[in-house]
Structures are given as C-alpha cells and as structure tokens.
C-alpha positions in Angstrom: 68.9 81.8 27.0 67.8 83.8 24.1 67.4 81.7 21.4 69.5 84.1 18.5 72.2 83.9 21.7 72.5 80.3 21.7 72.9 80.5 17.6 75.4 83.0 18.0 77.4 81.1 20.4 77.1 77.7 18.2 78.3 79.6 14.8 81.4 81.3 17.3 82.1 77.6 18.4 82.1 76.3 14.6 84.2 79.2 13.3 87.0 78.6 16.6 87.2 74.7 15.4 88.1 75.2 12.0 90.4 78.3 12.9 91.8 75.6 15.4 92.1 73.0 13.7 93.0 74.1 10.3 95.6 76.9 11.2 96.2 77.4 14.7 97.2 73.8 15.8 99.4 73.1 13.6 101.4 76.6 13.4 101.9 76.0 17.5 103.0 72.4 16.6 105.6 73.1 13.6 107.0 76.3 15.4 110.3 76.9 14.9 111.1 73.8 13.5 111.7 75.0 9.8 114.3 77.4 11.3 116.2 74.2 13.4 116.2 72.7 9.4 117.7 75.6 8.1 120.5 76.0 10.9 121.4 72.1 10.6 120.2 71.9 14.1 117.7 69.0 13.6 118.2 67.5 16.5 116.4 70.0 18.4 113.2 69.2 16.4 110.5 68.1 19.2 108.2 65.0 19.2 105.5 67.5 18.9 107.4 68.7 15.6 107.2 65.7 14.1 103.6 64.8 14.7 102.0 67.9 13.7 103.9 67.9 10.1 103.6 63.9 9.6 99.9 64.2 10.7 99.1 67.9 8.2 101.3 66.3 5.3 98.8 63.7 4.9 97.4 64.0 0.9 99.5 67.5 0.3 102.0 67.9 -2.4 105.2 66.6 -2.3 108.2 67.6 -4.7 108.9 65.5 -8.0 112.2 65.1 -6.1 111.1 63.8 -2.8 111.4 60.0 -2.4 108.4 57.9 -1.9 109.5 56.3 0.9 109.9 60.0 2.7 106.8 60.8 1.9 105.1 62.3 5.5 107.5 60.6 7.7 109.8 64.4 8.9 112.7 62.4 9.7 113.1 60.7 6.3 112.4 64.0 4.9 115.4 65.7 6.4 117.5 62.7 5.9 116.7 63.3 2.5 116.8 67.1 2.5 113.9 67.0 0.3 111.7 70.2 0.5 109.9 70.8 3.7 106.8 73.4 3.6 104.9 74.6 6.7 102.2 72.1 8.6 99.3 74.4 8.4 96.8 74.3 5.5 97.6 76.1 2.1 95.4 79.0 1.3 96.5 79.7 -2.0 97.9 77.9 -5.0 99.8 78.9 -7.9 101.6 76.9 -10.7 104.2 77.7 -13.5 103.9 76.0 -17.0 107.3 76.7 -19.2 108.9 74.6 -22.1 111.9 74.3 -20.1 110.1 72.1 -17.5 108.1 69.0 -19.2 105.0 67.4 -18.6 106.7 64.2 -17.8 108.8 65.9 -15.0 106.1 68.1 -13.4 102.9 67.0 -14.2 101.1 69.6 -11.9 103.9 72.5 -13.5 106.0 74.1 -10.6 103.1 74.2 -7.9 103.9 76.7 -4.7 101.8 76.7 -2.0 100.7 79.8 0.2 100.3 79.3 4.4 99.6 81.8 7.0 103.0 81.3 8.4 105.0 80.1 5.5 105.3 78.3 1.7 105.2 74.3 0.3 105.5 72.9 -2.7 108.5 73.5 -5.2 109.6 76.8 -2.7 113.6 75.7 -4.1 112.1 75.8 -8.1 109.7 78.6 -7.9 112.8 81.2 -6.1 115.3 79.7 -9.0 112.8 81.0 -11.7 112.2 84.2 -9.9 116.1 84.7 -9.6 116.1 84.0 -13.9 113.8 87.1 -14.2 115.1 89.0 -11.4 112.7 88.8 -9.0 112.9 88.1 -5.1 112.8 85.1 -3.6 109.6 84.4 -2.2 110.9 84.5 1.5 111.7 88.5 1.1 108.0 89.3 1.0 105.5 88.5 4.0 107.9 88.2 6.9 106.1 90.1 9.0 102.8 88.2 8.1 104.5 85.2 8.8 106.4 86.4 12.3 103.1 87.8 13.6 100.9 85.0 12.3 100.9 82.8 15.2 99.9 85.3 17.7 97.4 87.0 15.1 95.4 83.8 15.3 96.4 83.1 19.0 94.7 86.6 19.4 91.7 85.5 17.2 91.0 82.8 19.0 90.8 84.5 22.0 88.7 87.2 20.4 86.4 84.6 19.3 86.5 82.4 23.1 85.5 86.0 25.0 83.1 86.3 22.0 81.4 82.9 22.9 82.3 83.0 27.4 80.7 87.1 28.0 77.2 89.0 26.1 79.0 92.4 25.8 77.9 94.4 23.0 80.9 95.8 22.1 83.1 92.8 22.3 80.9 91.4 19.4 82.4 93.8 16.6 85.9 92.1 17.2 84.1 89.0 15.6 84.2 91.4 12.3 88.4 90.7 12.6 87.5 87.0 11.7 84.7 88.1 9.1 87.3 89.6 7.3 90.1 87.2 7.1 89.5 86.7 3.3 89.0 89.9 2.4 92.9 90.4 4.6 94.7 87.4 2.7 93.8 88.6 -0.3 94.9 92.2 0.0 98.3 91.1 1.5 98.5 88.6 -1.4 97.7 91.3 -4.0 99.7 93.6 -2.6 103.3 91.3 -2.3 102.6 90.2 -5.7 102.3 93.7 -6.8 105.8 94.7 -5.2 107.4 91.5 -6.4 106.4 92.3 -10.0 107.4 95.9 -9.9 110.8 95.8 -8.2 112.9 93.7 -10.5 116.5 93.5 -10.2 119.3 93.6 -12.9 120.7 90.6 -12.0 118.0 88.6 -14.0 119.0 87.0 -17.0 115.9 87.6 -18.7 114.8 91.0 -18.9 111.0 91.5 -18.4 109.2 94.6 -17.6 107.4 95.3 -14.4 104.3 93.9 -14.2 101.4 93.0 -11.8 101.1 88.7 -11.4 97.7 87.3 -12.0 96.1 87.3 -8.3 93.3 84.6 -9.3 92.8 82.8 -12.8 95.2 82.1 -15.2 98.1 84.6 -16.7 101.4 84.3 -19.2 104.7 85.8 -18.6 107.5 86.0 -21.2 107.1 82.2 -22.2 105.4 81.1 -18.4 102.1 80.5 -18.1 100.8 80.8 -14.3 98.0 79.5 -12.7 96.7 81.2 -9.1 93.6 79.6 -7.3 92.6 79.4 -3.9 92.9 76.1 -1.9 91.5 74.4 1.1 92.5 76.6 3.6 91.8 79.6 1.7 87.7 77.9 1.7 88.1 77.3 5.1 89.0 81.2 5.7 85.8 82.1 3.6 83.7 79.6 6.0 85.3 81.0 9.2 84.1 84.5 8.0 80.2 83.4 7.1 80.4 81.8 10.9 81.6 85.1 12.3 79.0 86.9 10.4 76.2 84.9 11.3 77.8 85.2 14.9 77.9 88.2 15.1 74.3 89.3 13.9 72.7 86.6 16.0 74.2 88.4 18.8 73.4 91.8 17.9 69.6 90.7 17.4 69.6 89.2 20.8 71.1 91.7 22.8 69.0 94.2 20.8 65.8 92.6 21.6 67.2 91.7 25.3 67.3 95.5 25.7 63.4 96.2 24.9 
C-alpha cells in the first residue's frame, strides 16, 4: 500500500474515534431521554440512558442547586428534578456576571453549556434572564440543528468509514464536510446569537436595544457581563478537522501519484 494511503487511512481512523467517542456515542445513548423527563415519563428511560449520562457527566458542571449526593447518578437526578443537560461533550461555554447573582452563590456566574444536540449548565437561570430582557428561551433557536444532529454525525461517520473502507477520488472531498465542522458551529452559533439579540420582545421588563452577543471573548450588557469561550468539545471539533485535512491530502497525493 502506498505509503501517503496508509497515513491517510490512520488520520480518517483518529478523526472517526474522537467524532465517536466524543459526540456520536453518547447522542445514540441519551436519545430521547430528555424528552421522557420533560413528559413525566421517566420510567421509559433505558438502561442505556442511564449509563451514557452517568458515564459523560463525569467532571461536568452541575447546578448550584443540584445535591451532592445526585451528582452523576440520572436517577437521583430526576428524583431531584435538578437540571439535566445533554450527555455529549460541550462545545461552547458562556457565563453571566450580574450584581443580582453573588459570588458566593455562583462562583463560576450563570454558566450554559453548548452540545450538538442540546444545552447544560444553568439552562432554567440563563432562559429566566433572557425572559427579564425579552429575549427567547434558548430552546427556540437551534431545533433543527439539534433534530438533525444525530443523523448529521451518523452520516459523518459513514462519510468518514467509506472514506477509510474504498480509494475513490471523489469520495475523498466529503472528508472536507468533517474539515469544516468548526468553521459550521461557529456560523450557526454566530448566527442564533445574532437573531436572539435582534428579535426582542415587549414583554421584557428591562428594555435593551437590539444588539449582537459577544461570539468569543468577554462582553457587557445593561449591567451583565458575559463570558463566551470554546470548550472541550469545541477543541475536539478543531482536532477532527486537522485529521480530515491531513486525510484528505494524504489521499489526494497518493492517488495522484498512483495515477503516474
């Protein structure tokens, strides 16, 4: 085998683990189950369920009001009815600082957490401050995204698999579709922020102007101060992409000099 082949085929390999392992896994494993929460139909919740979101909580952010003793165990949580965020790994991060919420309180502010599929963090907090200024709650934007998510990496996966199994030229551009996953996010990202910012209702008790949310460093507005970085998953997206790259030009070197 071509040497630039056998690269191409290990970087492919790399970039479908992390995909796997980080996002993919985990959004098959926790499907559905945050609906059965919602609809008091716990009781449907699978084995499987349970696993994938004790095993993903493991080290991730936890509401102020969450019990210890809750703390990755999904039964407990739901006994509890403490806040319950998606399994898969956060992309991106963003925090609220006001005076009405003190240090003491919420030492990390009013964290939210980002997903391919869905939110964690202090979802409940974050939508209550958005209704004070008139503003959506965070589950109006992205449902598409999030309906479509699981099949959109199903169909990565598979792009990536055929990618790795068959040396066709023009299957190696769909490893591009992976390259680009960061690039996608933060589009999306910008662009639900943008609409949330500029389609403010009268119902808010505070009356802002429309405005554009900071997308990445740190922002005020009216007397919140924000804070928006990426996270693990989001540096796991950017790692994916290199691996596709490098995929995908070891391939087209290979086949290119296969052909002379």
């Amino acid at each position: 085998m071509h040497p630039s082949l056998t690269k191409a085929k290990i970087f492919a390999t790399l970039a479908l683990l992390i995909l796997t392992i980080a996002f993919t896994l985990p959004m098959i494993g926790f499907h559905g189950a945050l609906n059965k929460i919602s609809d008091q139909k716990s009781d449907e919740i699978t084995s499987m369920n349970k696993f994938t979101w004790n095993l993903y909580s493991q080290g991730r952010y936890k509401s102020v009001a969450t019990p210890k003793e809750s703390h990755n165990d999904l039964d407990k949580m739901i006994v509890s009815t403490s806040e319950i965020g998606s399994a898969s790994l956060p992309i991106w991060a963003v925090s609220l600082e006001a005076p009405n919420y003190p240090k003491e309180a919420f030492p990390e502010g009013i964290p939210v957490f980002f997903h391919f599929d869905g939110f964690s963090g202090e979802v409940h907090e974050m939508n209550t401050i958005n209704h004070y200024v008139g503003m959506d709650p965070m589950w109006a934007g992205g449902i598409f995204e999030r309906e479509i998510g699981i099949y959109a990496l199903l169909g990565l996966s598979l792009v990536m698999i055929y990618f790795i199994a068959y040396n066709v030229k023009f299957l190696s551009y769909f490893m591009l579709i992976p390259a680009s996953l960061p690039v996608l996010f933060i589009a999306d990202y910008s662009f639900w922020l943008y609409y949330f910012g500029h389609n403010l209702h009268d119902w808010g008790m505070f009356k802002i102007k429309p405005f554009m949310p900071t997308v990445f460093g740190d922002g005020k507005i009216a007397q919140f101060t924000t804070h928006s970085y990426p996270t693990i998953g989001f540096y796991l997206i950017v790692a994916i992409s290199l691996l596709s790259l490098l995929a995908f030009f070891a391939k087209q070197k290979a086949l290119k000099e296969m052909e002379e």
